[in-house]
C-alpha positions as CSV (number, residue, x, y, z in Angstrom):
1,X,-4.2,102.1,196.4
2,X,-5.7,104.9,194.0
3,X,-5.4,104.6,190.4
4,X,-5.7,108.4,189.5
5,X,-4.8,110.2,186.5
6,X,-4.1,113.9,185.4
7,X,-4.5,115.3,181.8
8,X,-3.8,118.9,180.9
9,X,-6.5,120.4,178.2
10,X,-5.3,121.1,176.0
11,X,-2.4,120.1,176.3
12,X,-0.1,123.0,174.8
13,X,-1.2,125.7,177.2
14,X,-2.3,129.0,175.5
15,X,-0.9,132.4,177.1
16,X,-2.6,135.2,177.2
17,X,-0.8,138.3,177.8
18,X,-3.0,141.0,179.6
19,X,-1.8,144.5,181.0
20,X,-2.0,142.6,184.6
21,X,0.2,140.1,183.7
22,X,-0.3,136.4,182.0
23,X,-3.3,134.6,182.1
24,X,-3.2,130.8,181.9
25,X,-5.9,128.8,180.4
26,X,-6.1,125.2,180.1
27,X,-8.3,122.8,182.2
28,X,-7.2,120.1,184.6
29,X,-8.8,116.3,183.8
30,X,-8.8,114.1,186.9
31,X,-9.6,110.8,186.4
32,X,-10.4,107.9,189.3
33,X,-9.8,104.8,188.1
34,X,-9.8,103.3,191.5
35,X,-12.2,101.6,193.8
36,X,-12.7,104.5,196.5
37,X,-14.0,107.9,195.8
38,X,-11.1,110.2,196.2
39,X,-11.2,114.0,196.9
40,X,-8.8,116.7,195.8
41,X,-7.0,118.7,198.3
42,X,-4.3,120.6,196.5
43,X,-3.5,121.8,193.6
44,X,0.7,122.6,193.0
45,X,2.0,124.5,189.5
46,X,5.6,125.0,189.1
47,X,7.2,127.4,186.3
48,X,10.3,126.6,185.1
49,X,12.5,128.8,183.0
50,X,14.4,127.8,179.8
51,X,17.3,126.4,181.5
52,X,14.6,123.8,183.6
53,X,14.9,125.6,186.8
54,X,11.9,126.6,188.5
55,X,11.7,129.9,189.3
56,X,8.5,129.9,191.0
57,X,5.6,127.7,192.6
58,X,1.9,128.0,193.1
59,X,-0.2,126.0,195.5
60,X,-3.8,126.2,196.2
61,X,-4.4,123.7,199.6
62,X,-6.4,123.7,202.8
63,X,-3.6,126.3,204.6
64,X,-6.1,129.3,204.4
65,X,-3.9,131.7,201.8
66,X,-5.6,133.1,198.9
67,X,-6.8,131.1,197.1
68,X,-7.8,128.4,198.7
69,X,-8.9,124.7,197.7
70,X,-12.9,125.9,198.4
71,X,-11.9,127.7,194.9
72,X,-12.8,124.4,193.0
73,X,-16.2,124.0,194.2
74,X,-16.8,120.5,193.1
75,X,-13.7,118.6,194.3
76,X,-15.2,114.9,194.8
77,X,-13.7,112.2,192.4
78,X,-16.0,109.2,192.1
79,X,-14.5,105.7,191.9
80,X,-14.6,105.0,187.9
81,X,-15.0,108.7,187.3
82,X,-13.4,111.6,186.9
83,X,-13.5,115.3,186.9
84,X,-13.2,118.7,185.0
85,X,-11.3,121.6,186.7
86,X,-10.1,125.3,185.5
87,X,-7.2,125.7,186.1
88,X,-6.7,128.0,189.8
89,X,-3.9,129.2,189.3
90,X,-3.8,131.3,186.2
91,X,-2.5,134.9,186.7
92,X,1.7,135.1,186.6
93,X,3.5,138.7,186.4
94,X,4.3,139.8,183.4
95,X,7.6,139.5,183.1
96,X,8.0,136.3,184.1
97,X,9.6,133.5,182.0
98,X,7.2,130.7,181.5
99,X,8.9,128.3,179.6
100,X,7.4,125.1,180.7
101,X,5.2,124.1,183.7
102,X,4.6,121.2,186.1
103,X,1.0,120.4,187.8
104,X,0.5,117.9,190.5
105,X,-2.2,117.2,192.7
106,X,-2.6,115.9,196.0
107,X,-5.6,113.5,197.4
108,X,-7.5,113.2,200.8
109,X,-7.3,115.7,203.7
110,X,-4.4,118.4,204.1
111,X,-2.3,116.3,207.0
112,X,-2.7,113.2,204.8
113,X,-2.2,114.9,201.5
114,X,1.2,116.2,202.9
115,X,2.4,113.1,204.5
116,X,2.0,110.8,201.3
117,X,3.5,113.5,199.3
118,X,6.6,114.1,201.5
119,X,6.4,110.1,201.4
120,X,6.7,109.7,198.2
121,X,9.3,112.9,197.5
122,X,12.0,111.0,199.7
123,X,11.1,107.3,197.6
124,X,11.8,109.7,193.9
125,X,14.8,111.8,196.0
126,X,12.9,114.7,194.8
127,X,14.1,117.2,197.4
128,X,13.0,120.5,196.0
129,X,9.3,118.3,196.4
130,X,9.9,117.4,200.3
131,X,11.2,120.6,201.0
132,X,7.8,122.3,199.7
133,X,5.6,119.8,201.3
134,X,8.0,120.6,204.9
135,X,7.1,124.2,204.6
136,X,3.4,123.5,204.2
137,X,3.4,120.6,207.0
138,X,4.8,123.5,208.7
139,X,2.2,125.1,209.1
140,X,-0.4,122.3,209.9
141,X,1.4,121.4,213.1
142,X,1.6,125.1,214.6
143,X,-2.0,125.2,213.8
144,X,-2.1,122.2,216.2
145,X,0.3,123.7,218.7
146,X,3.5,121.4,218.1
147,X,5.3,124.6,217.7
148,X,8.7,122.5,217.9
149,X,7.6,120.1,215.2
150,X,6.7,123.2,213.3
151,X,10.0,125.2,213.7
152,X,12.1,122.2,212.4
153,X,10.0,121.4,209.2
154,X,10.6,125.1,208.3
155,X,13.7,125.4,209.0
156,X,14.8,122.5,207.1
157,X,12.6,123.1,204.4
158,X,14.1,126.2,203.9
159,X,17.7,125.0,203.9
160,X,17.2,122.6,201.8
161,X,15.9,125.1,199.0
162,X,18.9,127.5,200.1
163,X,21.0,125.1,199.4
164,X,19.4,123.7,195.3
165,X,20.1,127.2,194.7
166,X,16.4,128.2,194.7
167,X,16.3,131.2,196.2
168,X,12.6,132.7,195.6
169,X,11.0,128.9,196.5
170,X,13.7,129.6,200.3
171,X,12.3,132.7,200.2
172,X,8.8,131.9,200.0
173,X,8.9,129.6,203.3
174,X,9.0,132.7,204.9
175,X,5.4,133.4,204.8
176,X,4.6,129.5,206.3
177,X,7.4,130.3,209.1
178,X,6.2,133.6,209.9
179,X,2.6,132.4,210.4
180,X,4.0,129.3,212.6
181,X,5.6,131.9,214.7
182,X,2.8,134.3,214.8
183,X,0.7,131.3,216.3
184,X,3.5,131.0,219.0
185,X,3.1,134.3,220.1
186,X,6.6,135.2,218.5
187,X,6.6,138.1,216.5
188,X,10.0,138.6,217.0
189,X,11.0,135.3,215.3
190,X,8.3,136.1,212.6
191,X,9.6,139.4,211.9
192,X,13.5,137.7,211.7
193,X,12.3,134.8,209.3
194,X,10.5,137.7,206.9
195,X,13.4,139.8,206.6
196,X,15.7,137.2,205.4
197,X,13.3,136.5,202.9
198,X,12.9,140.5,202.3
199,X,16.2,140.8,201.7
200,X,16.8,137.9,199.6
201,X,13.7,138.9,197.0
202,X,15.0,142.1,197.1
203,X,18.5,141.4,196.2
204,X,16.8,139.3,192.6
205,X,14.1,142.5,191.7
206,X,11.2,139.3,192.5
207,X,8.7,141.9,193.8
208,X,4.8,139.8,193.7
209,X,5.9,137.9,196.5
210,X,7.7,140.7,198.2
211,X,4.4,143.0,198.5
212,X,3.0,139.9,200.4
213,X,6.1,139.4,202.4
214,X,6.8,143.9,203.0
215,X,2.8,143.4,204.5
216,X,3.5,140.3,206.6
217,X,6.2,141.7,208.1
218,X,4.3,145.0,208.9
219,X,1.8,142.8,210.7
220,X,5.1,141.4,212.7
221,X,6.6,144.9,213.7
222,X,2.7,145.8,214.7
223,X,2.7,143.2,217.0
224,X,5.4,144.6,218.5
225,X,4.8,147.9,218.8
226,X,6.6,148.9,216.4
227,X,4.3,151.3,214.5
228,X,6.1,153.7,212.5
229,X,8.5,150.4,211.3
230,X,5.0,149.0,210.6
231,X,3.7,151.9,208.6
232,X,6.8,151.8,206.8
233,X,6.6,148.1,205.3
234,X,2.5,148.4,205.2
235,X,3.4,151.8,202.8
236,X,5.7,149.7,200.9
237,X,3.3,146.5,200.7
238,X,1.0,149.1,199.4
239,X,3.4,150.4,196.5
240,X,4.4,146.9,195.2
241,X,1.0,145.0,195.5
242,X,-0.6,144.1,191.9
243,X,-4.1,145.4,192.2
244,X,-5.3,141.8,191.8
245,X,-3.3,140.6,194.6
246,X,-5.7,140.5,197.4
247,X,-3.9,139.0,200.1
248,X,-1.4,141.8,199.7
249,X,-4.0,144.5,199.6
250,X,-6.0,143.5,202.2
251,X,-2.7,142.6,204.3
252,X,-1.6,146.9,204.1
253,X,-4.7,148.2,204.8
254,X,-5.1,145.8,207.9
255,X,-1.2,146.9,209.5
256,X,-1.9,151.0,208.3
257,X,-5.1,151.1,209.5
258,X,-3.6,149.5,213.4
259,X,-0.9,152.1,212.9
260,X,-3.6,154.8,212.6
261,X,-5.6,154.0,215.4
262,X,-2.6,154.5,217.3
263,X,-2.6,157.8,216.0
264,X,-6.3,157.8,217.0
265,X,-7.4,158.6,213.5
266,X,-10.1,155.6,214.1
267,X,-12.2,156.6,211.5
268,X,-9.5,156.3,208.9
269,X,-8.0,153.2,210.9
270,X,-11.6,151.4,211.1
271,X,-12.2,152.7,207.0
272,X,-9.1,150.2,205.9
273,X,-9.1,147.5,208.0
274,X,-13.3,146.9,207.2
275,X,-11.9,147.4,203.4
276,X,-9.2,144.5,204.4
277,X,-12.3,142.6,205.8
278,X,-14.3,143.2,202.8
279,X,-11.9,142.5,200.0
280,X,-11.1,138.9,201.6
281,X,-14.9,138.4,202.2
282,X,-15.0,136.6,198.9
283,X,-12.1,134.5,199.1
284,X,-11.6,131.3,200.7
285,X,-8.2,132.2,202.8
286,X,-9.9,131.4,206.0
287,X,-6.5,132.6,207.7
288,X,-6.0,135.9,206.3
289,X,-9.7,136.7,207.0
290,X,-8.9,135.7,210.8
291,X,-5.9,138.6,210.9
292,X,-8.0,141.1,209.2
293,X,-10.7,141.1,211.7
294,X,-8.2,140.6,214.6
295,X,-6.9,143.9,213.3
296,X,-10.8,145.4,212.9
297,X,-11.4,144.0,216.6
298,X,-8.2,146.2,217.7
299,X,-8.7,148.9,216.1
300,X,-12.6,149.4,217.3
301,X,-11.4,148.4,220.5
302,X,-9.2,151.4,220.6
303,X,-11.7,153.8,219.2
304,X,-14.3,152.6,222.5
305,X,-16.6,150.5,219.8
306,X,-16.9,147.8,222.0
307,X,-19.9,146.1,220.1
308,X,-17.9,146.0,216.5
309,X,-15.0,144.9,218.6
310,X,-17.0,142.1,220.1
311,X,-18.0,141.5,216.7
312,X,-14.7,140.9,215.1
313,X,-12.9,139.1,217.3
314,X,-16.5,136.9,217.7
315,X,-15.9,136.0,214.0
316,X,-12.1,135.6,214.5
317,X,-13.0,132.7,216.6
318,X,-15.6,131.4,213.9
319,X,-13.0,131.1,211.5
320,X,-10.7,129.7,213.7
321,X,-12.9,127.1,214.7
322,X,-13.6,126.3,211.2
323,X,-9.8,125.6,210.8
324,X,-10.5,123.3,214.1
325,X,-6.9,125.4,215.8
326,X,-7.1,125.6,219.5
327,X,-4.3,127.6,219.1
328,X,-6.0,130.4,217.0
329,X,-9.5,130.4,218.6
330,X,-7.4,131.1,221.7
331,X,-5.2,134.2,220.4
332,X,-8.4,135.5,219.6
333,X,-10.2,135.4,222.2
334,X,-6.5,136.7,224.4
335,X,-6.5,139.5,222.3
336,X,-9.9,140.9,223.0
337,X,-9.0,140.0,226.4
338,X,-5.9,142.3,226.4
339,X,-7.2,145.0,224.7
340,X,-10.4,145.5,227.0
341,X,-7.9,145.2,230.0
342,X,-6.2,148.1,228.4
343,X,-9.1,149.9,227.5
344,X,-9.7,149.6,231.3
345,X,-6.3,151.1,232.1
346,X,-6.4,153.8,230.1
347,X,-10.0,154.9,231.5
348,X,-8.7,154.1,235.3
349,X,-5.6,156.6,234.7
350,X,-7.7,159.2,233.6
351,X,-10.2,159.2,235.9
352,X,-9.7,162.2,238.4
C-alpha cells in the first residue's frame, strides 16, 4: 500500500491579481514514503467560496484537455523520496471567489488512478468526489468503445452533482459526455448534453467554461451539418474565450474555419483551422489536437489539397494511437474516407 504525502508551499497561498485574472502560486510537495516508486497521474484543485461550497474544479489528468499531466515533466516519485511540483493549475477568472482551496492527487495510470479514487469516494461517502471521478471514467471507457459503460457513468455523475446543488461542476460533465458521444458517432446526443449545460452556465453569468462549451457545441452542430448554427456558437466561443484559454480559441477557429470552407472561402477556412493546429501544438491535450486536424484534414479536403489532407488526418491517427483508442484512430481514418468519396461525387456530377 503507498505511504504518500502532500504539502502545500507555502502553505498560505499568495494571490496575485493580474488584468487576466488570478494567478496562484504555491508549490506542491509529494512525498513517497512507501516501498514502490509511485508516479503521479492527476492533479485535482477545488475552489470553494466562503460559505464551503465549491464553485469550481480543476483537473490536469491523462484525458487529453488542456493541460494535460505531460505539463509536470518529471512526475516519477521514488520510494523514500519525494518530489517538487508548481502548481498546474494557477490562472482562475477574475471575479471569482477564492476563499479556500482543496488539492488532491491521484497515483499510477489514468484507469487505475480513477478506480482507486472512485474506490475510495464511496468508503468516505464523498459523492461530489465519485461523481467527478464518473465523469472522467467516462470518458476512458468511450475511448475504449464501451459506449454503454460510458453513457451511464455520465449520466450519473451528472445527476448526482444536479442534485448537491452544484450546478457549474453538473454543468461541466458536459464536455466528458459530449466527447463520449462524439466517439459514438452521435453528434446529436453530444449537441443535447452541451446545451443543457449551455443553458445552465448561462442562466448563473459562469462564462470561462461556457466559451469552451459555446465551441464544443459548434463542433456538434458541424457535424451535423448544421453550419450557420455552427458559425453561430463558434462566433460566440469566439466572444467569450479569455485570450489565454487555448482550448477555447483553438476550438472556434477549428468549427469557423469548417463553416467557411463550406462557403468555399478555403483560404480563410485552411488560415484558422492551421492557427487551431498551431496554438495547441504546444500543449499536451492530445485530444483536442486530434479535432483540430480532423477539422484541417476537412477543410483541405474540400479545397482539393489532397496531400495536406492526407497529412492531417495521417497525424489524427498518430495522436490517436498515442491515446492507444481504436475507436479514434478509426473516426479518423472514416473521415478521410468519407470526404475523398465525396470529393469523388462532387467531381463525377460535374463531369459533362
Amino acid at each position: 500500500m503507498p505511504d504518500l504525502a502532500l504539502e502545500i508551499l507555502p502553505p498560505r497561498v499568495y494571490v496575485e491579481r493580474t488584468g487576466v485574472g488570478q494567478l496562484l502560486n504555491f508549490d506542491l510537495h509529494l512525498k513517497n514514503d512507501g516501498l514502490e516508486d509511485v508516479r503521479l497521474a492527476s492533479v485535482a484543485l477545488e475552489v470553494l467560496d466562503g460559505s464551503g461550497a465549491v464553485v469550481l474544479r480543476r483537473v490536469v489528468d491523462e484525458h487529453g484537455l488542456r493541460p494535460a499531466i505531460e505539463t509536470i515533466p518529471e512526475r516519477n516519485i521514488p520510494a523514500g523520496g519525494s518530489l517538487l511540483v508548481f502548481n498546474p493549475l494557477h490562472t482562475f477568472p477574475p471575479d471569482l471567489e477564492l476563499a479556500s482551496l482543496c488539492v488532491a492527487c491521484e497515483f499510477g495510470d489514468a484507469a487505475e488512478a480513477a478506480a482507486r479514487a472512485l474506490d475510495e469516494a464511496a468508503v468516505s461517502g464523498d459523492r461530489h468526489a465519485a461523481a467527478t471521478v464518473r465523469s472522467l471514467l467516462a470518458s476512458l471507457e468511450a475511448l475504449r468503445g464501451d459506449f454503454e459503460h460510458a453513457r451511464e457513468l455520465y449520466a450519473d455523475a451528472r445527476a448526482v452533482l444536479e442534485d448537491l446543488g452544484l450546478t457549474v461542476a453538473a454543468a461541466q460533465t458536459a464536455i466528458e459526455s459530449s466527447r463520449v458521444e462524439m466517439l459514438a458517432g452521435e453528434p446529436g446526443a453530444a449537441e443535447a448534453e452541451l446545451r443543457r449545460s449551455y443553458v445552465a452556465l448561462e442562466a448563473v453569468g459562469e462564462r470561462y467554461l461556457l466559451s469552451t462549451v459555446a465551441g464544443l457545441l459548434g463542433q456538434a452542430l458541424a457535424e451535423q451539418g448544421r453550419y450557420d448554427e455552427a458559425e453561430e456558437f463558434a462566433t460566440i466561443a469566439r466572444d467569450v474565450a479569455a485570450e489565454d484559454d487555448v482550448d477555447s480559441q483553438a476550438l472556434w477557429r477549428s468549427v469557423h474555419g469548417r463553416v467557411l470552407a463550406r462557403k468555399e472561402r478555403f483560404d480563410d477556412a485552411e488560415r484558422l483551422v492551421k492557427e487551431a493546429v498551431e496554438l495547441l501544438a504546444d500543449t499536451d491535450g492530445s485530444l483536442m489536437q486530434y479535432g483540430a486536424w480532423l477539422a484541417l484534414a476537412e477543410v483541405a479536403e474540400l479545397a482539393g489539397n489532397r496531400q495536406l489532407a492526407q497529412e492531417a488526418a495521417d497525424a489524427a491517427v498518430r495522436l490517436a494511437e498515442q491515446k492507444e483508442s481504436d475507436v479514434a484512430s478509426a473516426l479518423a481514418r472514416e473521415r478521410l474516407a468519407e470526404l475523398t468519396a465525396s470529393r469523388a461525387r462532387d467531381a463525377s456530377a460535374l463531369s459533362p
